[in-house]
N, C-alpha and C positions, 0 to 999 in steps of 0.2 A: 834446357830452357832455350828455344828456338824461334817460339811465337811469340812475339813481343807486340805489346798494342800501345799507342799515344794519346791520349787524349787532350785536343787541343781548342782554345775559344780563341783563337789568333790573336790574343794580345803580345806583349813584349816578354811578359814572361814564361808566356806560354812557347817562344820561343825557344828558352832555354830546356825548356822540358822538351822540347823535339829534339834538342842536339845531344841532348842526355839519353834518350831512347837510341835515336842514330848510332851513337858511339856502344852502347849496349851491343844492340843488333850486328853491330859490324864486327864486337870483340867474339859473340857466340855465332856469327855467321847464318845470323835470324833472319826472320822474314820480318817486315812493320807494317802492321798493319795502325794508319792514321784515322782516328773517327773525332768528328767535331758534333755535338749536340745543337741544333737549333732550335729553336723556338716563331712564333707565330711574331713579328714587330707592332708596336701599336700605332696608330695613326702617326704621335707622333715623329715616334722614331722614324716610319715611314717617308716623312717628309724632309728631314733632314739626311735619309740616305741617298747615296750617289752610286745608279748602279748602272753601268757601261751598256747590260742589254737589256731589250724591253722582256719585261720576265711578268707573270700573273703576282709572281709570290718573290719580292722582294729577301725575305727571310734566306729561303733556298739559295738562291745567287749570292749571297751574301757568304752565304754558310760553304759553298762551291768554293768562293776565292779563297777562302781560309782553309779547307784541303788543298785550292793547287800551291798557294803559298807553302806549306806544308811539305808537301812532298815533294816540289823543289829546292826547298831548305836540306830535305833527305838527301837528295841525287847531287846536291854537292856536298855531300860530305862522302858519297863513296856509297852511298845504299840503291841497291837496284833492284831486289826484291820486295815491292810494298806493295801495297792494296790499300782504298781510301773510303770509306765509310761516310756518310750523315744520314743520324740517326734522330729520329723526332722523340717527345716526352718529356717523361723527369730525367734528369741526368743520372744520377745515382741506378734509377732502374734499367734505363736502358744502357748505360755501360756492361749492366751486371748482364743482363740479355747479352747482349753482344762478345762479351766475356765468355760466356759457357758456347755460345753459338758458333765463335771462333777457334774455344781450345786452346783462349788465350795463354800462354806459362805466365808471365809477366804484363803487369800494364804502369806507365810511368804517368802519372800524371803533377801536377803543380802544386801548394799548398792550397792558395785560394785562387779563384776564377775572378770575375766581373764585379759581382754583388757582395762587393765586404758586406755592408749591413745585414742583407740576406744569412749570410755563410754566420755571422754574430747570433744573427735571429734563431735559425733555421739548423744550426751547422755545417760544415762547409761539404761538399762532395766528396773532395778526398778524404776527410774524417768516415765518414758513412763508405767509403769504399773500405777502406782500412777495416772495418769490420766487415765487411759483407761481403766484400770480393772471392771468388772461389780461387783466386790467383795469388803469388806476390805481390803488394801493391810498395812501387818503389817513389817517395815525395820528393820533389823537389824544391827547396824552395825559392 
C-alpha cells in the first residue's frame, strides 16, 4: 500500500483527515495524492465569496486554495511526494474515477462533508465509497 489518496472539501475536519493521510503515507513511505471535488457556486454563494484573483469561475479558485491549503498542511508534516487533483461531478463517482485512474491502494477520506442534510437525505459520500471504492476506504471521523 503505497498510493494513498485524500479527499478533502477544506473544512476543519477535513483537516484532520489530511494529517491522517499524511501520517499514513509517511509510515508506508507513499505517495498522496490530494483531490478536492468542486462544484458550479450559485449566484448566491457567488456573492458572498472573496476571491484574491479575477477568475471567470469562482468555484475553481476556490477549489485551488483548498488544494494548496492541502498540500501545505502535507509538506509540513514531512510528505514530499504528492500530486493534487480537482475533480468536477458527483463526488462518490468521480472519486471512484479517480480511484481506478490513479491505482489508488488506499483513500482516507472524513465521515461527513458540507451537507449534513444532504448526506441524512442522500447518504453521505464516505458511506457510498465504503461500498464502491475498489480500494481501502479508511474514515475518519
Amino acid at each position: 500500500m503505497r498510493n494513498i489518496m485524500v479527499a478533502t472539501d477544506g473544512s476543519d475536519g477535513a483537516n484532520r483527515t489530511i494529517n491522517t493521510a499524511a501520517e499514513l503515507a509517511k509510515a508506508v513511505s507513499g505517495t498522496l495524492l490530494i483531490v478536492t471535488v468542486a462544484r458550479a457556486l450559485s449566484a448566491e454563494e457567488k456573492q458572498f465569496t472573496r476571491i484574491e484573483e479575477d477568475t471567470a469561475e469562482p468555484a475553481e479558485a476556490l477549489a485551488q486554495g483548498i488544494l494548496y491549503d492541502a498540500e501545505q498542511r502535507v509538506r509540513q508534516a514531512g510528505i514530499t511526494s504528492t500530486k493534487t487533483n480537482l475533480v468536477w461531478g458527483n463526488p462518490t463517482q468521480v472519486i471512484i474515477e479517480t480511484i481506478r485512474r490513479e491505482k489508488v491502494d488506499a483513500i482516507v477520506v472524513r465521515r461527513r462533508g458540507h451537507g449534513r442534510l444532504s448526506d441524512l437525505l442522500l447518504g453521505s459520500v464516505s458511506q457510498k465509497l465504503c461500498s464502491l471504492a475498489p480500494c481501502v476506504v479508511i474514515v475518519v471521523p
